[in-house]
DRENDOVEX-615384 format. One record per residue (C-alpha): z, x, y. Coordinates in steps of 0.1 Angstrom, whole numbers, padded with zeros to 4 digits, always signed. Each point is the difference from the previous one (the first is absolute). Layout:
<rs>
ZXY
...
</rs>
This chain:
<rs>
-0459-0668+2522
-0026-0012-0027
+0012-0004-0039
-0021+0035-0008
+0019+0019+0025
+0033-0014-0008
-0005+0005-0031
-0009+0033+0001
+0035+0008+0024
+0015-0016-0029
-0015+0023-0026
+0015+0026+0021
+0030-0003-0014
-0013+0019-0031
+0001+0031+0014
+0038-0004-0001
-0003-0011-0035
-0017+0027-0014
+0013+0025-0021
+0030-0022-0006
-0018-0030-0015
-0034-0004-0021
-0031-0017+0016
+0006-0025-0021
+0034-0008+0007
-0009+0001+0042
-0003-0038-0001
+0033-0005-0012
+0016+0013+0032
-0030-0010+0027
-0004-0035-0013
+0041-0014+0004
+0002+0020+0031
-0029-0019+0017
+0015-0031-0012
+0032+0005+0010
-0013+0012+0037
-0024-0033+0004
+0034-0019-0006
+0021+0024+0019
-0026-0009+0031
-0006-0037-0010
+0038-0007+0009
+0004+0022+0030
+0000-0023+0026
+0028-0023-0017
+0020+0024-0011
+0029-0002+0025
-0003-0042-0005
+0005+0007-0032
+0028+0019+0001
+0018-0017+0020
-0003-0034-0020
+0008+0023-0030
+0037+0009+0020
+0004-0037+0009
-0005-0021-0029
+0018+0028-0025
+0027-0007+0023
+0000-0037-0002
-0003+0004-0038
-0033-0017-0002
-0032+0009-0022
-0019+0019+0026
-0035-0002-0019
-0017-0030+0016
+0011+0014+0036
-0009+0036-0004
-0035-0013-0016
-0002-0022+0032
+0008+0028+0026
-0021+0026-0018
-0033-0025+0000
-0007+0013-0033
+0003-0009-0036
+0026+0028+0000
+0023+0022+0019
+0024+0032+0000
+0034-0001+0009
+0007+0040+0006
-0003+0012+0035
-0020+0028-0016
-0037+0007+0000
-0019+0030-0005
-0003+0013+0033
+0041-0001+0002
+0005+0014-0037
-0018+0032+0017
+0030+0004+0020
+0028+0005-0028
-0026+0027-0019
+0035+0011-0023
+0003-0032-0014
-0035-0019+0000
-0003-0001-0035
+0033-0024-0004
-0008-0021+0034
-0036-0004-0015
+0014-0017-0026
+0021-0021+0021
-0026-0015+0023
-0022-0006-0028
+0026-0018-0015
+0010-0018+0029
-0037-0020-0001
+0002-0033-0017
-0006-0005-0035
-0034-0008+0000
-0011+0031+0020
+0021+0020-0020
-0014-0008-0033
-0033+0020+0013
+0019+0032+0001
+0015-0005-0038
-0034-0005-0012
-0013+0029+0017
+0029+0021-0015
+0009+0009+0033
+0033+0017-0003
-0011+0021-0029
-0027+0013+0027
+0031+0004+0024
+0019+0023-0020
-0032+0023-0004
-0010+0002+0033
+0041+0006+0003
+0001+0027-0020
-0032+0016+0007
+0010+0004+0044
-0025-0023+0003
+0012-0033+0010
+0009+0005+0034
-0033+0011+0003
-0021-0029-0011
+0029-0025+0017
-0012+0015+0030
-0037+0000-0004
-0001-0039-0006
+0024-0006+0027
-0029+0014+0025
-0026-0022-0011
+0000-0038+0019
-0007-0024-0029
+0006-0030+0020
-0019-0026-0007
-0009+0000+0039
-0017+0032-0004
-0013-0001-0036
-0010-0035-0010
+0009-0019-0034
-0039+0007-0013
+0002+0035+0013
+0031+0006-0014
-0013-0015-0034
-0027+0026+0001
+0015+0027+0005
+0024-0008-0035
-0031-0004-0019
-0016+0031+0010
+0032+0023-0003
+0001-0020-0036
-0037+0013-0010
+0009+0037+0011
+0027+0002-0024
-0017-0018-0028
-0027+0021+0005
+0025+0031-0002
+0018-0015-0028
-0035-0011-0018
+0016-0028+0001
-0025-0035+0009
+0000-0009+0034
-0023-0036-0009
+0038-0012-0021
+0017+0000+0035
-0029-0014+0023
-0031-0014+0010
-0025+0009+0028
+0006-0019+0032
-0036-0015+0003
+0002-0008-0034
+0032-0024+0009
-0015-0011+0028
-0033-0011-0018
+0029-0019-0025
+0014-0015+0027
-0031-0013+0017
-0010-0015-0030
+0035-0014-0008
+0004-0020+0035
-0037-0011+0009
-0003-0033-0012
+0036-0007+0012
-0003-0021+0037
+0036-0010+0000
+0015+0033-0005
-0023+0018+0021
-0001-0024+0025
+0024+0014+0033
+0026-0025+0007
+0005-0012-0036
+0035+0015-0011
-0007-0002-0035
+0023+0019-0024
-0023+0013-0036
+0015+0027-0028
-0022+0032-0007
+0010+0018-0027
-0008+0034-0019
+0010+0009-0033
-0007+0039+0004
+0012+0000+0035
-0002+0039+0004
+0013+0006+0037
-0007-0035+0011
-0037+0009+0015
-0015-0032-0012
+0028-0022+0009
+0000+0019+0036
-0038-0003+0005
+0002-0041-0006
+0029-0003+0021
-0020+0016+0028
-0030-0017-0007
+0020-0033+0002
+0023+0009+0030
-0034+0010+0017
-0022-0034-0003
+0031-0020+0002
+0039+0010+0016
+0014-0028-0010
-0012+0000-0040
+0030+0014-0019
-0008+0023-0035
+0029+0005-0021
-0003+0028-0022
+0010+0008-0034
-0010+0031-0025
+0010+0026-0032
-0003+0028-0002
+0006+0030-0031
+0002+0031+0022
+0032+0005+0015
-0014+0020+0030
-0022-0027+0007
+0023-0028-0003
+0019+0016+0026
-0023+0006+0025
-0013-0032-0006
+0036-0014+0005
+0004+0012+0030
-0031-0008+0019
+0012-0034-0012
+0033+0003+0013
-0017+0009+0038
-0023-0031-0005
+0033-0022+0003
-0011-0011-0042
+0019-0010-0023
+0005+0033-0021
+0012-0020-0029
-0035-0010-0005
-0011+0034-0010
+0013+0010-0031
-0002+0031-0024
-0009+0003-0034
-0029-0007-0025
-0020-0032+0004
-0018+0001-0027
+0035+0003-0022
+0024-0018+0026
-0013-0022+0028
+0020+0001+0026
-0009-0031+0013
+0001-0023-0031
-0014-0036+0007
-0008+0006+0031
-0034-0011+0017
-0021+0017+0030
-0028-0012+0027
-0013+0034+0001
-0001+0030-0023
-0011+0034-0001
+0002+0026-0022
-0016+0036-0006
+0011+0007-0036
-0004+0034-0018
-0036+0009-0015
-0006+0002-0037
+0044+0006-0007
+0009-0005-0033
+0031-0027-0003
+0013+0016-0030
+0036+0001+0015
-0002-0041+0003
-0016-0007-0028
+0026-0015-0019
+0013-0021+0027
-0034-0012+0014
-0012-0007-0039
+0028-0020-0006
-0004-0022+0031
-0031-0006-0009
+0005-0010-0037
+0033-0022+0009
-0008-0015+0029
-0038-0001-0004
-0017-0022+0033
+0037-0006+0014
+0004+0039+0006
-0021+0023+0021
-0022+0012-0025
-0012-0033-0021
-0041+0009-0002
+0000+0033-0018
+0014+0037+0003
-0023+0031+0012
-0003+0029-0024
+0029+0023+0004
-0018+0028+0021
-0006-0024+0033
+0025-0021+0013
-0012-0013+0035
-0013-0033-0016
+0037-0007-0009
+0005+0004+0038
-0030-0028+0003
+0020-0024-0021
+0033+0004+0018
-0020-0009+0032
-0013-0031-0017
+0034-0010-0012
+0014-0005+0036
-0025-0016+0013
+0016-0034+0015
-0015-0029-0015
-0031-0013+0017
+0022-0031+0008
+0022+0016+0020
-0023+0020+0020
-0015+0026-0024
-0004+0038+0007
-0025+0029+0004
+0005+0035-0011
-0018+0027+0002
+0000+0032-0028
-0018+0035-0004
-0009+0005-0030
-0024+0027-0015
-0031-0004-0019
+0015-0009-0033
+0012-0031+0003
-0034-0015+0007
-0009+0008-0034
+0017+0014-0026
+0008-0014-0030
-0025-0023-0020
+0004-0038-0009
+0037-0004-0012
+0016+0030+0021
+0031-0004+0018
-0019+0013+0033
-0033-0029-0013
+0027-0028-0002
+0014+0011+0031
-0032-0003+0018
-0005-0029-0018
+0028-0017+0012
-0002+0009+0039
-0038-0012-0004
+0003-0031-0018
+0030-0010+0024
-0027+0006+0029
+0025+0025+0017
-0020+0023+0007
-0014-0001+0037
-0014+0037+0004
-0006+0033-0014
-0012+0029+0024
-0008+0028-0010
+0015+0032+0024
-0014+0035+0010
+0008+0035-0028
+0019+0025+0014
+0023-0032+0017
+0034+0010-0016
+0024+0028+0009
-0002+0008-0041
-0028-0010-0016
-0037+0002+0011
-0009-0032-0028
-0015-0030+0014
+0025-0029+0007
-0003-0034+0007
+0021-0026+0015
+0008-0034-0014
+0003-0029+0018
+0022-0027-0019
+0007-0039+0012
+0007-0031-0016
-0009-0022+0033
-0036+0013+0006
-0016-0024+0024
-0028-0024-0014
-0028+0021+0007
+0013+0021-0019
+0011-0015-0031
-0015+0011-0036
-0015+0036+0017
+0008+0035+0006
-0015+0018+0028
-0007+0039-0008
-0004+0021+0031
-0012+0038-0006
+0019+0019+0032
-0003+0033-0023
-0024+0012+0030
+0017-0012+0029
+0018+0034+0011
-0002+0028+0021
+0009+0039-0009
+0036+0006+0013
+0004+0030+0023
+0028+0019-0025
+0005-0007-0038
+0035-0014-0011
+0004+0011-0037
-0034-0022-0015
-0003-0019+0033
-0029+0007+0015
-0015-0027+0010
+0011-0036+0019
-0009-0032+0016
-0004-0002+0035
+0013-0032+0019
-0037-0012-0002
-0003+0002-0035
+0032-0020-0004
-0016-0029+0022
-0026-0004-0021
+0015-0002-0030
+0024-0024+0012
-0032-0021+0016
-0020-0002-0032
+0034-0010-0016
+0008-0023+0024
-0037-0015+0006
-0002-0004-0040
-0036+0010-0001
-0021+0025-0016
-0020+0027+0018
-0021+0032-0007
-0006+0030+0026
-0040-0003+0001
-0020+0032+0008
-0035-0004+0010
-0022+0029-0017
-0034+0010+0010
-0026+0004-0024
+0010+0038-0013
+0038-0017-0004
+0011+0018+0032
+0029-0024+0017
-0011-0015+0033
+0030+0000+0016
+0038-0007-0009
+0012-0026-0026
+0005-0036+0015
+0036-0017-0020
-0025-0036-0001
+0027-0028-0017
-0022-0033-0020
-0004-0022+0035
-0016+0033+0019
-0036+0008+0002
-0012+0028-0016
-0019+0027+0015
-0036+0002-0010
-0020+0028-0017
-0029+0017+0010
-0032-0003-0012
-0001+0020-0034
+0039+0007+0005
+0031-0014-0016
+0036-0015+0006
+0027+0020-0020
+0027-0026-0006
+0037+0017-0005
+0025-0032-0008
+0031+0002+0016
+0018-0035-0007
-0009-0021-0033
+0017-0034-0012
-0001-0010-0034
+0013-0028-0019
+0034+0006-0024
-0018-0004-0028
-0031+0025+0006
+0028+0028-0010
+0010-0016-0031
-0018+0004-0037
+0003-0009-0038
+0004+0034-0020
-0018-0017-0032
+0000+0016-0039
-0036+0004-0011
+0004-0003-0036
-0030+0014-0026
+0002-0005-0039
+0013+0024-0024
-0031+0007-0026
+0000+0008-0036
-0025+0030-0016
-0027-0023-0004
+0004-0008+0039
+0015-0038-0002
+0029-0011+0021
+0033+0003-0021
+0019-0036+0000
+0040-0008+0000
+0012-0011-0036
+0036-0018+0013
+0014-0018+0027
-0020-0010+0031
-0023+0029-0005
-0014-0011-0031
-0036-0002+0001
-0004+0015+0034
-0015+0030+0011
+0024+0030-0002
-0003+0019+0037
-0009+0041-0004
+0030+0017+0022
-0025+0030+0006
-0021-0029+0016
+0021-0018+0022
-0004+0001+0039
+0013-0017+0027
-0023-0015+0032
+0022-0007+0030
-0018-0037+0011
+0003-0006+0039
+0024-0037+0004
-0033-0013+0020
-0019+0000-0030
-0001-0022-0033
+0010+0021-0029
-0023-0017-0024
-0030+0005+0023
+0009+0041+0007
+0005+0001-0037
-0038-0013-0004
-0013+0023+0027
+0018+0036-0005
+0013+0000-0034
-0021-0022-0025
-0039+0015+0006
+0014+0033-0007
+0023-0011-0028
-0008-0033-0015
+0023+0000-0027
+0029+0007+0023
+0028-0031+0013
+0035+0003+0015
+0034+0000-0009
+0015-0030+0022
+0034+0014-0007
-0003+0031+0014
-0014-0009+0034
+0024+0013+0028
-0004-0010+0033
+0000+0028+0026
-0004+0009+0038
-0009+0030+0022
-0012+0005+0032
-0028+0025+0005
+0003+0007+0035
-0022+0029+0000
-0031-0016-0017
+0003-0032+0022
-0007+0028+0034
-0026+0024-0022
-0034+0003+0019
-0031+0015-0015
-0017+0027+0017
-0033+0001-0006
-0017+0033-0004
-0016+0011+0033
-0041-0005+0005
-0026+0028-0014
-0009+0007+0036
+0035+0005+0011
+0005+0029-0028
-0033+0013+0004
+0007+0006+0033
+0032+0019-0007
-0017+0020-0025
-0029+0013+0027
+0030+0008+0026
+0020+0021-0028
-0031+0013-0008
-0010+0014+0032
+0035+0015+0008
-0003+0018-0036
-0033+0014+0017
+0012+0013+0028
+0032+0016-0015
-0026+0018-0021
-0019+0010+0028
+0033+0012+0019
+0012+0024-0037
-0040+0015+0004
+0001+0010+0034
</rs>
């Protein structure tokens, strides 16, 4: 059974729901119940083990934990010989053995069920004549992870999750991320790694994810890793705010055999729940254009007390965006380079590439990431990506041990056309990148080079075939006679520096009546030329370029009376992604719209001569 049709059986439990609970509130019963029944399966086979080293070592008067953890081959167990296909066989008293067996799970396991309020859910379905109904609709669906695989299973949570966000209006992007999205992270995460990916090596890194969601970034690197090399181990850790999430997440943690204590709940912009600690590998889809009003104090006064040795040392973003404080907290566990280093990869949207002028918290933080040459790659993604939002997002690709080639650049890559239409919307989702489109991403990446698709045009600007993808060491095709090459750039690298600038004050003097400059009478300003307010501007001077020598170029032939204020240069960085991929069309040929014009002109003609007949 794939994830949509089990998904859909799943959703079939609504129809028992209705009536009795809102749309809204569906989740709240669907989403523990599927849990509990992937656990329920999970530690079928072990179960009478289990037991029976429960029995024994009580007996004995010995902690039982480590054996039953052993005998169960999972990070947890359940010591009740209940499960849900035997609750259906007491229907008079399944309320009260419900809560027994879910009791009877070991604390880690259990912990998911408090946080989905699971007994307040109980007692509703209790009250309403409903529970023994939905106890036995999830006892007839096989959720072992023989018939419905960790990645399936992980899919299926996320799209049940977006059906009753979309009910709710709630936002379905908070909780997850689109699979080939991840797996584009992911590619770019690992490729330069030989020793990780390398089968045979049984290398042990950290991955970590500060707005873990249900785990679908941690799962698709642990795949990803598991599948170029068996014997590479990832240890995962994460945070995450939502309750529901965190407990999903939780337990898909709990069936990978990880260490749930890694994943903790909470706020990470207010209380990082892994303080100190450093990470190989991060990833991290954080919430688009939120305001962190609710943190505000606490992230304001990390940053004003502990400056550089806190998270958030280079400057805040304004109050209406916080995914750049997410950026920081990435930076801040990045191991040093010393020991290793790290790569992390972030979606963010388009604001952070540019807002804020020369000063700004989100300037100084792109200041900071730039002049610290930690920024490997930016690409640009497909609109209409995200399950929320149809905006255009980008991914950034953060390291502090880029290889030498790399050193002192950024490589842009524009992927915002590599997708294909999907065959059903999901909420804004309507388009996504095919398996190709992934491959070449990750090759440009990977290759460090910059390419353009080339289309050869004949002399009416008519395309002669498809676009070639031609990198700098390939041979372009040649045009026509009389025809053209349209040049579309794909992947450009650019030096740290060539997104940096000087935001100077162009001062001009203050003039009396008769039209002379008015001069200072005290202090330091006394005999020099008083600036007019009403004619001050600002020219924002690219850090290639010698102020003095712009200065004489732009400013002075059109204002020679004009200088600037020293002390109020600020300088600032953006990074116009867009501009750096524009292309100029030029207007087609004379010919070409003549021709157009005759062919309208004779169908006009003959639509006349069809009303006269």
């Amino acid at each position: 059974m794939n994830h949509q049709a089990l998904s859909s059986f799943i959703w079939s439990v609504a129809d028992l729901l209705r009536g009795d609970y809102k749309q809204s509130e569906y989740g709240r019963v669907i989403l523990p119940f599927t849990v509990l029944r992937r656990l329920d399966c999970v530690l079928e086979s072990t179960k009478p083990a289990v037991l029976a080293e429960y029995e024994a070592k009580t007996k004995a008067g010995i902690n039982p934990d480590p054996f039953l953890l052993r005998k169960a081959g999972q990070s947890f167990y359940n010591t009740s010989p209940l499960d849900l296909g035997k609750l259906l066989g007491d229907q008079d008293h399944i309320r009260q053995n419900l809560y027994a067996y879910v009791q009877a799970f070991s604390p880690a396991a259990r912990d998911i069920f408090e946080r989905f309020d699971f007994y307040t859910q109980v007692e509703r379905l209790a009250k309403a004549g409903l529970l023994y109904l939905v106890v036995e609709k999830f006892a007839n669906i096989d959720l072992h992870p023989g018939t419905v695989d960790n990645a399936s299973m992980g899919l299926v949570f996320e799209e049940l999750i977006r059906k009753f966000a979309e009910i709710s209006n709630e936002t379905a992007g908070e909780h997850f991320t689109p699979r080939e999205v991840i797996r584009l992270m992911v590619n770019l995460l690992f490729i330069a790694d030989d020793d990780v990916l390398t089968p045979g090596n049984a290398v042990v890194r950290t991955i970590y994810d500060p707005t873990a969601g249900t785990g679908g970034m941690l799962s698709v690197a642990g795949e990803y890793l598991l599948e170029h090399n068996p014997h590479a181990r990832l240890t995962m850790y994460g945070q995450e705010l939502n309750d529901e999430s965190y407990a999903i997440c939780k337990a898909d943690m709990l069936i990978k055999g990880q260490d749930v204590r890694n994943i903790v709940a909470g706020n990470t912009l207010s209380d990082d729940g892994h303080a100190h600690q450093k990470f190989d590998y991060m990833l991290s889809n954080p919430p688009f254009g939120v305001e962190w009003k609710k943190v505000e104090k606490m992230v304001r006064q990390e940053h004003e007390q502990k400056g550089f040795d806190g998270r958030f040392g280079p400057g805040l973003p304004r109050i209406n965006d916080g995914s750049m404080l997410f950026l920081m907290h990435l930076v801040s566990k990045m191991r040093p380079t010393q020991d290793g280093g790290s790569r992390f990869g972030i979606v963010l949207n388009g604001s952070p590439l540019f807002s804020g002028g020369a000063g700004s918290g989100e300037s100084e933080i792109r200041r900071y990431v730039l002049e610290n040459d930690l920024v490997e790659a930016i690409v640009g993604l497909p609109t209409d990506m995200f399950y929320n939002t149809g905006i255009a997002t980008y991914v950034w690709i953060i390291s502090n041990r880029k290889t030498e080639d790399r050193r002192g650049l950024v490589q842009l890559i524009d992927a915002s056309g590599f997708w294909q239409k999907m065959r059903k919307s999901l909420g804004s989702k309507r388009k996504e990148m095919s398996e190709e489109h992934i491959a070449t991403v990750t090759r440009l990446f990977g290759e460090f080079t910059e390419a353009e698709f080339i289309t050869v045009l004949d002399v009416d600007g008519k395309p002669l075939g498809e676009p070639k993808l031609v990198t700098n060491t390939d041979m372009p095709p040649v045009a026509p006679e009389g025809g053209r090459l349209k040049r579309v750039p794909i992947s450009r690298i650019f030096r740290n520096e060539e997104f940096g600038y000087t935001t100077i004050t162009v001062e001009r003097p203050l003039r009396d009546e008769k039209g002379q400059p008015v001069l200072g009478v005290k202090g330091k300003q006394k005999g020099k030329p008083q600036p007019d307010s009403a004619l001050r501007d600002t020219e924002n001077v690219p850090l290639t370029e010698d102020i003095g020598e712009y200065f004489k170029r732009e400013v002075l032939p059109h204002a020679p009376d004009a200088w600037i204020d020293d002390e109020k240069s600020k300088v600032g960085y953006e990074i116009p992604f867009n501009r750096h991929f524009y292309v100029f069309e030029p207007p087609r040929s004379l010919h070409a719209i003549d021709e157009d014009l005759k062919a309208v002109s004779v169908r006009i003609m003959a639509m006349m001569g069809e009303l006269a007949e």
